[in-house]
N, C-alpha and C positions, 0 to 999 in steps of 0.2 A: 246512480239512478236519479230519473229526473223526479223531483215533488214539486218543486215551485215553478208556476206557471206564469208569464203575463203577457196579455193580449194588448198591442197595439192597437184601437181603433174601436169602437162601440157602436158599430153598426149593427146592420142583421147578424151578419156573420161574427162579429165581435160576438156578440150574446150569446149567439149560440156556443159559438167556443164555450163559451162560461159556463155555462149550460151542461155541454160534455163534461168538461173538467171534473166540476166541482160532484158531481155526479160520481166521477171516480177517484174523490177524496183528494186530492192532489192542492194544493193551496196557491189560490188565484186571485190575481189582479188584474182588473181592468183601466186601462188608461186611457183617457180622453181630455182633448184640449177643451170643452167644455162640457159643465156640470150637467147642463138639460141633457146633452145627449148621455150622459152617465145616470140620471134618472127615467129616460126611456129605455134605455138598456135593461132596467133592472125590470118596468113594467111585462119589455119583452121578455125577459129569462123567467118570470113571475109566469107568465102564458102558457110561453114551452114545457117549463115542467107541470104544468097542471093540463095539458095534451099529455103529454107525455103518461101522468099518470092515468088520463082515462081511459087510456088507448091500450092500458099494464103494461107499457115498456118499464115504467120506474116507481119505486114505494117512496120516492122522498115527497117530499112535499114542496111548495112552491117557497113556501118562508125558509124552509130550512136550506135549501140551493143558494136563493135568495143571500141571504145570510153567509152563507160562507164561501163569496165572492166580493173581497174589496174591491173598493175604486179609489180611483187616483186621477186627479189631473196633472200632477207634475209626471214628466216623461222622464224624468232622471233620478227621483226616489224611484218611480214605480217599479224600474225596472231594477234597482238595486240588488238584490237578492235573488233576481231570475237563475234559474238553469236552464231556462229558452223560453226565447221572446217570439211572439209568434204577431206578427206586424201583420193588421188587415186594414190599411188607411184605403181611401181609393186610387183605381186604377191610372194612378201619373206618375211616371216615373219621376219630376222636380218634386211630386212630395214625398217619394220616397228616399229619393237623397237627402232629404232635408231633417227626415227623422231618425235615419240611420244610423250618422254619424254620433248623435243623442246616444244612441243607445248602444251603440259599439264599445264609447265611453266610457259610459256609466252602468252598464251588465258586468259582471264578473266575469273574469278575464276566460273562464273556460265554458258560457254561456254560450250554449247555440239561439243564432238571429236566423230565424227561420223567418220566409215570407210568404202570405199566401194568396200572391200573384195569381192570377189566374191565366195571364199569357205573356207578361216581361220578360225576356229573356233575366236569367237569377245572375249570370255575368256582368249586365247591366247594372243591377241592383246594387252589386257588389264592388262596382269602382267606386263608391259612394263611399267607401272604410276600406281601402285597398292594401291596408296593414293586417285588418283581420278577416279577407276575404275566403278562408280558409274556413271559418266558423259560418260564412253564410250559405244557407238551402231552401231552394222554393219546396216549402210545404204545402201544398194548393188542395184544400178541402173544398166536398161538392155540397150544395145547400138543399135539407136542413147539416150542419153536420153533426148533429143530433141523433140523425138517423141511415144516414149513407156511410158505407163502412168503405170502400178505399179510401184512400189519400194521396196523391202522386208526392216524392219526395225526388226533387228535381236538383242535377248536379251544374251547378253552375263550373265553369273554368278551371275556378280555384278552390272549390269544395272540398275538403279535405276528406280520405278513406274512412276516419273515425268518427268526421260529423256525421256522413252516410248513417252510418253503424249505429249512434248513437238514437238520430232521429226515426231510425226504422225499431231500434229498442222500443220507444216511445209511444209510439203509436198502438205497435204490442200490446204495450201495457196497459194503454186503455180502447183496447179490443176494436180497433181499427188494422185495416189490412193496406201496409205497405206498395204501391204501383213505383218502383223505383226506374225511374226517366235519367238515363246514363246522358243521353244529349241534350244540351239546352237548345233545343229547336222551337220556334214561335207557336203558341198555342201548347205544350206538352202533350201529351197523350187524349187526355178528355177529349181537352175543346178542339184537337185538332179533329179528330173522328166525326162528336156534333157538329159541327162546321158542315162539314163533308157530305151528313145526311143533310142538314136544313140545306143546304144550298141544291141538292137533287131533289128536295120534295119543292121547292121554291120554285125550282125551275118544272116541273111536271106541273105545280100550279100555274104557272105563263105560259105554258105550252097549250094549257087547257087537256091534259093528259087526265086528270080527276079533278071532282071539288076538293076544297078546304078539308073539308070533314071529312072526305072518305082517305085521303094520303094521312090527315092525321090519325084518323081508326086503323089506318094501315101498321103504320109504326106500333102506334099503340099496346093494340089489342094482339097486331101479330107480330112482326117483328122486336119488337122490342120483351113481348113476354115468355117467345120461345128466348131472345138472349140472356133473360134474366134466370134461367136455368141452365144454356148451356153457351158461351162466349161466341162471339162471330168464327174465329178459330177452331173450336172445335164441332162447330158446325159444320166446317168442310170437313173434318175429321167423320164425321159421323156419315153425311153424303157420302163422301166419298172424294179425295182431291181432283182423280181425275175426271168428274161429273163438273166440280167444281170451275176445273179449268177450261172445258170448253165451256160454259155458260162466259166464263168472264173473256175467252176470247171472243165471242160473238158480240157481247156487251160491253164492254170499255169502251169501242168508241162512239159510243151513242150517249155515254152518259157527260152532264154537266161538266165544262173546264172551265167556266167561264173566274176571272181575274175580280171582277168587278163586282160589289154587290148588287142584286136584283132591286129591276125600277122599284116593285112593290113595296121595298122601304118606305121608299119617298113618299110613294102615294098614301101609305097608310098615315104617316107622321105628317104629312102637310091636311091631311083630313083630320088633325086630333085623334084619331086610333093609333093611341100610344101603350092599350094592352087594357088589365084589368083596372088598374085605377083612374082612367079615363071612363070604363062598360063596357069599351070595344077595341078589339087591334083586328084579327081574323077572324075572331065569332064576337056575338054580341052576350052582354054578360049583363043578367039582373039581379047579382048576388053582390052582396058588400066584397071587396077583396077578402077579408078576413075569412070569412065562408069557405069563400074559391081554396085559399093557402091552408085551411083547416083538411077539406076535404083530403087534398094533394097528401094532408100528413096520416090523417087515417086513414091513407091507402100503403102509405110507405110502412109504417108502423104496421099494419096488417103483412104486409111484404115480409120484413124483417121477423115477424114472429114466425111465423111460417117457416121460413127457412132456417131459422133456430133452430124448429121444430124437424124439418127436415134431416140436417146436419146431427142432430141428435141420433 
């Protein structure tokens, strides 16, 4: 059984790891090459669980989460005594080879090096320690992952049957739901899917097909709340497949294939609309980020209770 836990990298997503973790008793280490970012880290995990608690997802407290998550900036104590290291540096793959081998090393020898890539192919990752490639698997959590409950558990080349096994134990254990991705194909399951939608609501936005705001109340409000109760899949299911398949024979070719991403990019990024902590990317925004990111979690926290509730 896995208990000891350590997070490569103290970003958002690092904290929040901690965050989960420690939440479900498990003993965790955070490691980062410097100290500031391991004291912002702890500010954020101090935050989260104090959302967390307003929201009643959790009775701990902020000091007590707090508290029982070390840090560490050496990379080869920290992971000492791992049973999986769960690496969240950023997305480049020269620094992921760079840390790898650290910790390939210096984990115990039957430590799973999970990574939580969000679109490296895990093969890649994996020639980086090409002796224990067997031990490595994209674990790509969605953010907060505090409050999102899949997890994709992605097989790279050389992924061994019992790493699988072992990382889907895992996540089990602390009440997350397994998306097991047998292909290492670019982007995994999520981001290839979101891809897929932003790029057909982008292109409806350049087409002049709707504004901003009515494609995204679209997803929203409708699409996206029917699928939060019943999957893209068994929405045909429930239609009907053969309803299903004449709509999408009449509609595939009409929709987005474009290779390239949309000019929009550009124009928003060379305009400084680079999203909320600029005030503007597609809508303009008079709320501190922190607001906006709070808001976003007592809606999700409301989500998750609900469907507790449900499932009960």
């Amino acid at each position: 059984m896995i208990r000891t836990v350590t997070i490569v990298g103290a970003g958002d997503m690092g904290s929040g790891f901690a965050v989960h973790f420690a939440r479900h008793d498990l003993d965790v280490t955070l490691v980062d090459h410097r100290e500031s970012n391991l004291r912002e880290a702890d500010e954020r995990i101090r935050e989260a669980v104090a959302g967390l608690a307003s929201r009643g997802v959790t009775d701990r407290s902020p000091d007590a989460v707090s508290e029982a998550v070390s840090s560490n900036t050496d990379l080869r104590s920290g992971v000492a005594d791992a049973d999986l290291v769960l690496e969240t540096v950023p997305e480049d793959l020269a620094i992921k080879h760079d840390v790898f081998p650290t910790i390939a090393d210096a984990a115990p020898a039957e430590a799973i090096l999970a990574s939580n890539t969000s679109g490296i192919p895990i093969t890649d990752i994996a020639e980086a320690v090409p002796d224990d490639a067997e031990r490595v698997v994209g674990c790509h959590w969605w953010y907060p992952p505090y409050l999102l409950e899949p997890v994709e558990v992605v097989r790279g080349a050389e992924t061994s049957d019992r790493t699988m096994e072992r990382t889907q134990e895992f996540l089990k254990s602390v009440d997350r739901r397994p998306i097991v991705v047998e292909r290492d194909v670019p982007g995994f399951v999520w981001n290839r899917i979101q891809n897929a939608v932003v790029r057909e609501c982008l292109h409806l936005l350049e087409e002049d097909v709707a504004s901003a705001a009515d494609i995204n109340a679209a997803i929203r409000d409708g699409y996206a709340r029917r699928t939060s109760v019943i999957g893209p899949l068994e929405t045909i299911d429930v239609a009907g497949v053969d309803l299903f398949e004449t709509v999408a024979s009449d509609l595939y070719p009409h929709l987005c294939s474009d290779e390239e991403v949309q000019d929009v990019f550009g124009d928003l990024l060379s305009g400084g609309r680079t999203g909320i902590d600029a005030g503007h990317g597609f809508f303009e925004y008079d709320e501190a980020p922190e607001a906006i990111r709070s808001r976003r979690d007592d809606h999700l926290a409301a989500l998750e209770n609900c469907f507790d509730d449900f499932e009960e």
